[in-house]
C-alpha positions in Angstrom: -115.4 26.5 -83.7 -113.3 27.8 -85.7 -113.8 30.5 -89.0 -111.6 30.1 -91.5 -113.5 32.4 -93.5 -112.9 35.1 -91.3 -109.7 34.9 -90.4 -108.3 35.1 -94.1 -106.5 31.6 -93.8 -103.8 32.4 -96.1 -101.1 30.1 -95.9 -96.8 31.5 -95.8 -95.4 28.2 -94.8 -95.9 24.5 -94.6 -94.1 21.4 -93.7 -95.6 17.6 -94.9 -94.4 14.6 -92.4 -95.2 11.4 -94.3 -94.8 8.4 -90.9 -96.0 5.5 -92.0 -100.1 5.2 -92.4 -100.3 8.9 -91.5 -99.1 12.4 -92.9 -98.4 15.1 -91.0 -99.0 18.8 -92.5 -97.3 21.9 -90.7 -98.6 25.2 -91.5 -98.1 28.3 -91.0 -101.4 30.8 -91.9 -102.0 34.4 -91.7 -104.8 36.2 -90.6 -106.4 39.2 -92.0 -105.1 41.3 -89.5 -101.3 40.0 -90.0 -101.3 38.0 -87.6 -99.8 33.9 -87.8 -101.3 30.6 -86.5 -99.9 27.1 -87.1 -102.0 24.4 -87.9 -101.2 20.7 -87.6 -103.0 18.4 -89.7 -102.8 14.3 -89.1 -104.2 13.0 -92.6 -105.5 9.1 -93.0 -106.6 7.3 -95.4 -109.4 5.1 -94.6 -109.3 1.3 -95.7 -112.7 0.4 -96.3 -113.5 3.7 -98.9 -110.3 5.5 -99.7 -111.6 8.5 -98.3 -109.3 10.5 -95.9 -109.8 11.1 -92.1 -107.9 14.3 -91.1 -108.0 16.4 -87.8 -106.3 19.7 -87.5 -105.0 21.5 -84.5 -105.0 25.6 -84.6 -102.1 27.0 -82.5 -102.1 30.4 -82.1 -98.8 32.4 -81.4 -99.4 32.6 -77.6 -99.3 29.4 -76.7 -96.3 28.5 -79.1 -94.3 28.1 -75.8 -96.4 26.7 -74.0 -97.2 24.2 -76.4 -93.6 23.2 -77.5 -92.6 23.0 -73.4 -95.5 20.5 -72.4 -94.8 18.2 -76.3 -91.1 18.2 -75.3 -92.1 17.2 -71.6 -94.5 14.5 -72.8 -92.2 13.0 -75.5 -89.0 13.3 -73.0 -91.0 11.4 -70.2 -91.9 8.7 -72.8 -88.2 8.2 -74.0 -86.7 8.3 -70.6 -89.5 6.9 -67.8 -91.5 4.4 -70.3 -89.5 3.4 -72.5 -85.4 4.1 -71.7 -84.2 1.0 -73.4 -85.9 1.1 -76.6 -84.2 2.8 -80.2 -86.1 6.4 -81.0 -83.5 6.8 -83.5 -84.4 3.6 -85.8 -87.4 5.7 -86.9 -85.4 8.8 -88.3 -86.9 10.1 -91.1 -85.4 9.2 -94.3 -85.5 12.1 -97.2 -88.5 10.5 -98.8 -90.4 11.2 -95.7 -89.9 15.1 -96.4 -91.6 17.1 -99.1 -88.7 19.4 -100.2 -91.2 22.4 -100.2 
């Protein structure tokens, strides 16, 4: 599990992806030892008691590749094997989908 106590977990960047019933957070932390990680956050809110579900991924900058290859593979196979006919593009993001931070 992961210590962010011990790793310093300041944060240099970050990126908030509002998509529907969910937000996305993007961020970019710092170690101790000035080093960078990325975490992704999916935040929920929870019908029955208002209280927010959220579950974070840590990426760490040697898997960034890797990472970005196999989400690009994934999402590509889904556009162009599963699902070829259907509109990606009716679900751009609008500007109020962006924090401007």
């Amino acid at each position: 599990m992961y210590d962010s106590s011990r790793e310093g977990n300041n944060e240099v960047f970050s990126k908030k992806v509002k998509a529907g019933k969910r937000t996305y957070f993007f961020d970019v932390k710092t170690t101790r030892g000035n080093d960078y990680f990325i975490t992704i956050t999916e935040s929920k809110k929870r019908q029955e008691d208002g209280m927010y579900i959220k579950h974070k991924i840590f990426l760490y900058k040697e898997d960034f590749n890797k990472f970005m290859e196999a989400f690009q593979e994934t999402v590509g196979y889904v556009k162009t094997e599963l699902m070829p006919e259907y509109n990606f593009d009716e679900f751009q993001q609008k500007p109020d989908d962006l924090d401007p931070e």
